[in-house]
C-alpha positions as a Python dict, from the first residue, in 0.01 Angstrom:
ca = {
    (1, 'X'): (0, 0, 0),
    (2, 'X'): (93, -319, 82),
    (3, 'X'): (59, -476, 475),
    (4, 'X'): (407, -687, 532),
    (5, 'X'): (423, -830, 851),
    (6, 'X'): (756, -961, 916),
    (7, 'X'): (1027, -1087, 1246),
    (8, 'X'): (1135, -1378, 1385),
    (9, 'X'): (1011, -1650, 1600),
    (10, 'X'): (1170, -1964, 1720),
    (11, 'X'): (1432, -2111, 1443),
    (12, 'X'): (1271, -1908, 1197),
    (13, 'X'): (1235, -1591, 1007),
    (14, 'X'): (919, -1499, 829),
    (15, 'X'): (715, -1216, 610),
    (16, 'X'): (338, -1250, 503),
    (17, 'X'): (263, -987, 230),
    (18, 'X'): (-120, -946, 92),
    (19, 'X'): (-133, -986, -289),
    (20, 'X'): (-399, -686, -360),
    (21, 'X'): (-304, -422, -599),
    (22, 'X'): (-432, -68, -592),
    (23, 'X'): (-475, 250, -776),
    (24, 'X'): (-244, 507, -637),
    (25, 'X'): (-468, 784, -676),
    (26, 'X'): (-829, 647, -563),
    (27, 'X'): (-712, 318, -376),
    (28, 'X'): (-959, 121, -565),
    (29, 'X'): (-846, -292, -601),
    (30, 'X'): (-658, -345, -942),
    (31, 'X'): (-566, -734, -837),
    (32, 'X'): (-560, -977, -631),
    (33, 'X'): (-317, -1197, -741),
    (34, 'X'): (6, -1018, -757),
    (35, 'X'): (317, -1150, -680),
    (36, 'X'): (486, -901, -441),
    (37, 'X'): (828, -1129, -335),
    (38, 'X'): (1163, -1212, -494),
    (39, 'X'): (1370, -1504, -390),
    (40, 'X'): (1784, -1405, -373),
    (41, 'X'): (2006, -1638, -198),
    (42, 'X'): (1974, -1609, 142),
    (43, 'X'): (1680, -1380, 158),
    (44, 'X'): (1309, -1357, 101),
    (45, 'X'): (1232, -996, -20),
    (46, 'X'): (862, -840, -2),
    (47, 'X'): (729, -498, -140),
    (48, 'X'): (542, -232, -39),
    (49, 'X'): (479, 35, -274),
    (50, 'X'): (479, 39, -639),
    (51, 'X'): (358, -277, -855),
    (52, 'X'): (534, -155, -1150),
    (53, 'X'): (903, -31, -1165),
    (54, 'X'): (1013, 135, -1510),
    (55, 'X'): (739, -49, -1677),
    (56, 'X'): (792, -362, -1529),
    (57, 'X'): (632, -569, -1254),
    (58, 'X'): (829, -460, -946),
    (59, 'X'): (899, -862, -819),
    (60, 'X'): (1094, -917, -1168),
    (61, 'X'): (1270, -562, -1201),
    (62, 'X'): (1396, -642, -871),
    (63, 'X'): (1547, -990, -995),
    (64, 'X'): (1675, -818, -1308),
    (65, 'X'): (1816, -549, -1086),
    (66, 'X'): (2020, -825, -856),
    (67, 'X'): (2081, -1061, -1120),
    (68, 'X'): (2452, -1153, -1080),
    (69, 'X'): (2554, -965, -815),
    (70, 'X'): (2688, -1273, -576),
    (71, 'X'): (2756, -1029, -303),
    (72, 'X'): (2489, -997, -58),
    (73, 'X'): (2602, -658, 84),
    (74, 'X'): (2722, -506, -236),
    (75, 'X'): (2417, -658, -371),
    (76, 'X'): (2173, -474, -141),
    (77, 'X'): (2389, -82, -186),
    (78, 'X'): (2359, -116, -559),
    (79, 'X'): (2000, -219, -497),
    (80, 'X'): (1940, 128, -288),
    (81, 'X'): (2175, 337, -527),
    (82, 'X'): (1995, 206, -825),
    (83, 'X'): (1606, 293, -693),
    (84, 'X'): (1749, 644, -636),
    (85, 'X'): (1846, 734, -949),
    (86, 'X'): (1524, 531, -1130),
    (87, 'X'): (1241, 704, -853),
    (88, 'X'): (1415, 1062, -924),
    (89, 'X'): (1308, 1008, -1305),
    (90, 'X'): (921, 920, -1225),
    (91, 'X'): (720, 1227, -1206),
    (92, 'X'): (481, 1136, -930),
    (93, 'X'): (422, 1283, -576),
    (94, 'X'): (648, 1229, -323),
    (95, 'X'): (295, 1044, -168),
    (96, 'X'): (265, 801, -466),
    (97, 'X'): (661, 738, -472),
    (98, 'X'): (679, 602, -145),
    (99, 'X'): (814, 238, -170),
    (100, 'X'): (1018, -4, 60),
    (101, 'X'): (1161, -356, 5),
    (102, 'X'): (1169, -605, 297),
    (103, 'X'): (1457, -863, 300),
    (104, 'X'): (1448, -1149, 588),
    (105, 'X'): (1718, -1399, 606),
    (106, 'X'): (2012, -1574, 775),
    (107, 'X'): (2356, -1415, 712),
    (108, 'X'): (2655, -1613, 826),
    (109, 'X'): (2834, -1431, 1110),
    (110, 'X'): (3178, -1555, 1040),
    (111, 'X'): (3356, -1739, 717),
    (112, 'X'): (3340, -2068, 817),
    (113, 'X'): (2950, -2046, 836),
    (114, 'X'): (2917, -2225, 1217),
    (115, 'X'): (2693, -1969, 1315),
    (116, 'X'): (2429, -1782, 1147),
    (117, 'X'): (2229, -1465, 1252),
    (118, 'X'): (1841, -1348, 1197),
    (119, 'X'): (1885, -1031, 972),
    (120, 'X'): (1633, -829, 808),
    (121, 'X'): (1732, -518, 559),
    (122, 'X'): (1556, -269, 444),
    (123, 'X'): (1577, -42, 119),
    (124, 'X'): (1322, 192, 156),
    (125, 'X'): (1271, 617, 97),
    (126, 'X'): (996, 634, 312),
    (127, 'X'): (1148, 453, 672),
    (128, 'X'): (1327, 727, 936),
    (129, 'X'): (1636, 615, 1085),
    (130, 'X'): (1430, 613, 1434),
    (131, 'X'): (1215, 309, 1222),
    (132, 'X'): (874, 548, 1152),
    (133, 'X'): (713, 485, 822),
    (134, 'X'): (677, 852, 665),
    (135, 'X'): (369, 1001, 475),
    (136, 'X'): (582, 1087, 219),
    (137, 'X'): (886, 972, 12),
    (138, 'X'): (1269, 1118, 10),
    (139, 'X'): (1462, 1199, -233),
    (140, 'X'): (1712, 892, -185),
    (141, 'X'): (1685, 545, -79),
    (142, 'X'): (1854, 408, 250),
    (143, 'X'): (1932, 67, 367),
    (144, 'X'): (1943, -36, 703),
    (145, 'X'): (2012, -371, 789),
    (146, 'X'): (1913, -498, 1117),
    (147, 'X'): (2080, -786, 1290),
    (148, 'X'): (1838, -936, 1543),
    (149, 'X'): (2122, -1120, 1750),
    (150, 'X'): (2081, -827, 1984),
    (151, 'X'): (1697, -830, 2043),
    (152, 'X'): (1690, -1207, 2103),
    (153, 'X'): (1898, -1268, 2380),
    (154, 'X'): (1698, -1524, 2590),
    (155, 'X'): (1738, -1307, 2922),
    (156, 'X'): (1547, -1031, 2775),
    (157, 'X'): (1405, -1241, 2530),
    (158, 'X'): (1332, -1585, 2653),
    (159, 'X'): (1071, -1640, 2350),
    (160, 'X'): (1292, -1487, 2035),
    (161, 'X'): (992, -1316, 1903),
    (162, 'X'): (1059, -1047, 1725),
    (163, 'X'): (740, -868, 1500),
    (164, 'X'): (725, -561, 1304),
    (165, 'X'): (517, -426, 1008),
    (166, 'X'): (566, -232, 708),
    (167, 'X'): (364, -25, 443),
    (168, 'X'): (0, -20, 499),
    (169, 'X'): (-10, 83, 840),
    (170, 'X'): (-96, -73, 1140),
    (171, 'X'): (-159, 75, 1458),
    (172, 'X'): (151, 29, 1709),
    (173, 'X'): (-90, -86, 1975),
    (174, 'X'): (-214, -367, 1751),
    (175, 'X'): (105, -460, 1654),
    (176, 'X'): (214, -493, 2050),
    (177, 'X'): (-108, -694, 2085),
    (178, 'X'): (4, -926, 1841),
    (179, 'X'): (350, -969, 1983),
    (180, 'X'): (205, -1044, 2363),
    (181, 'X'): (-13, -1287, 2187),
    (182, 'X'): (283, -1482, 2008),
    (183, 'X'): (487, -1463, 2302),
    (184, 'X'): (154, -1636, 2519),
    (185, 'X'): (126, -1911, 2264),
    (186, 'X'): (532, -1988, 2241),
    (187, 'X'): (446, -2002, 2653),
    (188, 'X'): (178, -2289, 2598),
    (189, 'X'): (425, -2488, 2414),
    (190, 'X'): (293, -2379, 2100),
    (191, 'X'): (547, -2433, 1762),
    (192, 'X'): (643, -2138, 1580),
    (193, 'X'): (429, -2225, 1252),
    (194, 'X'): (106, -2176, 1427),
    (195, 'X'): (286, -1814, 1552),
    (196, 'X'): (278, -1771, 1161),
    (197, 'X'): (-94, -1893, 1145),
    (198, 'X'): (-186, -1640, 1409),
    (199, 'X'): (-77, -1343, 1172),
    (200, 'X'): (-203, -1508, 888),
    (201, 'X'): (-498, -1486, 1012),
    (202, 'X'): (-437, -1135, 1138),
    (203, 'X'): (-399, -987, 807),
    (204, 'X'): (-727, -1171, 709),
    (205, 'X'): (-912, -1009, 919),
    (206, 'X'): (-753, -661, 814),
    (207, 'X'): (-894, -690, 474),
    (208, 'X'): (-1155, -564, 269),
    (209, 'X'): (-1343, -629, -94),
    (210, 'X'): (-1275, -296, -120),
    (211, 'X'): (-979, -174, 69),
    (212, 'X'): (-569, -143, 14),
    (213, 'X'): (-534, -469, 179),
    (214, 'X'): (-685, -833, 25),
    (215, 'X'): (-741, -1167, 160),
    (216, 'X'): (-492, -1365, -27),
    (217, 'X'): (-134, -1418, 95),
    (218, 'X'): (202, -1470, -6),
    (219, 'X'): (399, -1639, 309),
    (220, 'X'): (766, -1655, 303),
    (221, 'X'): (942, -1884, 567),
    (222, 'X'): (1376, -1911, 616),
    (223, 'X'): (1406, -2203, 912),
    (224, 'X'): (1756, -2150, 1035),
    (225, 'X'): (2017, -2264, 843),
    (226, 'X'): (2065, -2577, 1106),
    (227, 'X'): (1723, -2719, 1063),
    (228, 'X'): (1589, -2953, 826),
    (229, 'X'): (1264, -2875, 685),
    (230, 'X'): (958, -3099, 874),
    (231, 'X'): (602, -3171, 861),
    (232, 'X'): (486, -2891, 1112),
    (233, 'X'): (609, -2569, 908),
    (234, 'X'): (244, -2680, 695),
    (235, 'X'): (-12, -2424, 804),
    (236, 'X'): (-332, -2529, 777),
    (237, 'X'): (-643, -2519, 650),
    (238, 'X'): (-434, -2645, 390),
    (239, 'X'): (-237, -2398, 186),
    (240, 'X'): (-60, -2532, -121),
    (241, 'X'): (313, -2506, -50),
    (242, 'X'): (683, -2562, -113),
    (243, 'X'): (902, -2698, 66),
    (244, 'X'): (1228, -2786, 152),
    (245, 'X'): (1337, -3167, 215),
    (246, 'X'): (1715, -3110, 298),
    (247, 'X'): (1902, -2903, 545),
    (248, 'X'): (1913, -2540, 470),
    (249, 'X'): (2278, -2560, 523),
    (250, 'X'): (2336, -2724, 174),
    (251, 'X'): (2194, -2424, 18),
    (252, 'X'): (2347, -2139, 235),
    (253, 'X'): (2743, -2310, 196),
    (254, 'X'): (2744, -2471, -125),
    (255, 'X'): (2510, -2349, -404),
    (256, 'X'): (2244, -2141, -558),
    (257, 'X'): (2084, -2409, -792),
    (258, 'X'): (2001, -2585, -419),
    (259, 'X'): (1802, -2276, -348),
    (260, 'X'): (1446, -2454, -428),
    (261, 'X'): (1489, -2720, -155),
    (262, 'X'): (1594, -2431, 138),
    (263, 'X'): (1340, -2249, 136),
    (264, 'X'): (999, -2225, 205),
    (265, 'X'): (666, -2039, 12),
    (266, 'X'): (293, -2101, 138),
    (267, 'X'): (-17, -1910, -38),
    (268, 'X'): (-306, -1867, 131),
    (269, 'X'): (-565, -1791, -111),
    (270, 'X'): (-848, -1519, -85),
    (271, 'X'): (-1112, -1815, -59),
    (272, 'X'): (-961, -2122, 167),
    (273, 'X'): (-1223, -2367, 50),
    (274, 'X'): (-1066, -2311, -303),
    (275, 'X'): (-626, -2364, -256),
    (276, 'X'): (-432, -2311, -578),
    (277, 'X'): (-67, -2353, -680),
    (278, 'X'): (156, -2107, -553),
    (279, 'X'): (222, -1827, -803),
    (280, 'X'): (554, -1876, -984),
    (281, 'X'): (830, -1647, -748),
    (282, 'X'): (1066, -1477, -920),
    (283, 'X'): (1448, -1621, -805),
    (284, 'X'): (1771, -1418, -871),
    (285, 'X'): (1999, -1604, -1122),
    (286, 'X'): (2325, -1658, -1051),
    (287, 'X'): (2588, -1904, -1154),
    (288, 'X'): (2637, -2148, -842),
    (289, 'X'): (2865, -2014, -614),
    (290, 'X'): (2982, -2062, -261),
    (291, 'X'): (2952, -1760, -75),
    (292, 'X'): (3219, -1557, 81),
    (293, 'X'): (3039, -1260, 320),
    (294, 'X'): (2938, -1202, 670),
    (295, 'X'): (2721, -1008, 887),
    (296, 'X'): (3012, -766, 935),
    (297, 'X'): (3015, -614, 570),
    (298, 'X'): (2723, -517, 638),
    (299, 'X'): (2892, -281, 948),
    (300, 'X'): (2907, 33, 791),
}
């Protein structure tokens, strides 16, 4: 399965996904080069699980999936509703069926969009409600969406770091290793890019030629909706990129078609003396629209 590691550090939210594909039943590398994130508006959503969904790559059956739906929260339950009923018709183990999809984003807390909230939501038939991954898959799909106003309160806090990882697993001791070490850097006076870098680099050292998880990356960056996109969220050696060279804010409050200069993408490839493009991410279409939900229809 696929290693995300995904959270929140200083003015931004963030998920690094490996790009290897594997055989289900041996484990042995298919690809590479897979594409395992889809771009809706307002949200950067990663895999874990199966490459394929109904015959078709997972990162575009999720786009087709969303495609239209304008309402983030409505948007996500028809997302969950919809894997049930498709994962019920596969005829695979409840081992092989296991499958998640990571969403990281800002959510505007009240209509007229002055403040904005870190938010990730999961879909997932593998995650408990207590947050352990399972060994094996449900029957139905859940969504939980997690708003991180609550675990970055700088009393408690004072760094906003907030880590967690999904799908291949990763020993909880690791992953509190990891967090100390972001939270030392941030100390130094350290920007929240080279936080990134640090788990970049993480996840390279986690893979194998021959194991579930590959060198090459697919990192998704959302700088809060306030910021405008600068030099320093480049992480180096120099990974081809996209960028964003206006506010956020343009896209969050006015429309989709702005989504392209919002947001950011960075692939690290499997061999960093050789950078390529970064693969072509699949973005929900949508007429432009201004959008009209908040964190609380996601209360439920």
């Amino acid at each position: 399965m696929t290693l995300i590691l995904y959270g929140h550090l200083p003015e931004l939210m963030f998920a690094l996904s490996d790009r290897r594909l594997t055989n289900p039943n041996t484990g042995a590398p298919v690809s590479s080069a897979a594409t395992k994130v889809t771009l809706y508006p307002g949200m950067w959503l990663h895999y874990t699980g199966l490459s394929e969904i109904d015959g078709v790559p997972t990162d575009l059956w999720l786009a087709n999936t969303l495609y239209g739906q304008h309402h983030l929260p409505t948007a996500f339950f028809h997302l969950r509703d919809k894997l049930t009923e498709t994962f019920r018709r596969m005829p695979w183990s409840a081992r092989i069926k296991r499958h998640a999809f990571i969403g990281v984003g800002w959510v505007p807390f009240d209509q007229a969009h002055t403040h904005y909230d870190p938010v990730v939501i999961t879909v997932s038939n593998f995650l408990s409600p207590s947050g352990t991954w399972l060994a094996e898959a449900a029957n139905e799909f859940t969504l939980q969406a997690t708003n991180l106003r609550e675990q970055l309160l700088p009393d408690t806090n004072p760094r906003f770091v907030y880590l967690q990882a999904a799908g291949q697993g990763m020993p909880e001791a690791r992953r509190r290793q990891l967090y100390a070490q972001l939270v030392r850097i941030l100390d130094r006076g350290v920007i929240s890019p080279h936080g990134v870098r640090l788990l970049a680099e993480e996840m390279r050292r986690r893979s194998s030629s021959t194991g579930p998880v590959g060198g090459g990356q697919l990192v998704t960056v959302a700088p809060h909706p306030d910021l405008i996109e600068q030099d320093w969220l480049v992480l180096t050696p120099g990974p081809a990129m996209i960028t964003c060279p206006r506010t956020t804010r343009e896209y969050f409050d006015t429309a989709f078609s702005a989504v392209s200069h919002c947001l950011s993408y960075i692939l690290i490839p499997e061999d960093l003396t050789a950078p390529e493009w970064p693969p072509a991410v699949n973005m929900v279409g949508m007429d432009p629209y201004v959008a009209s939900w908040t964190w609380s229809d996601f209360v439920f």
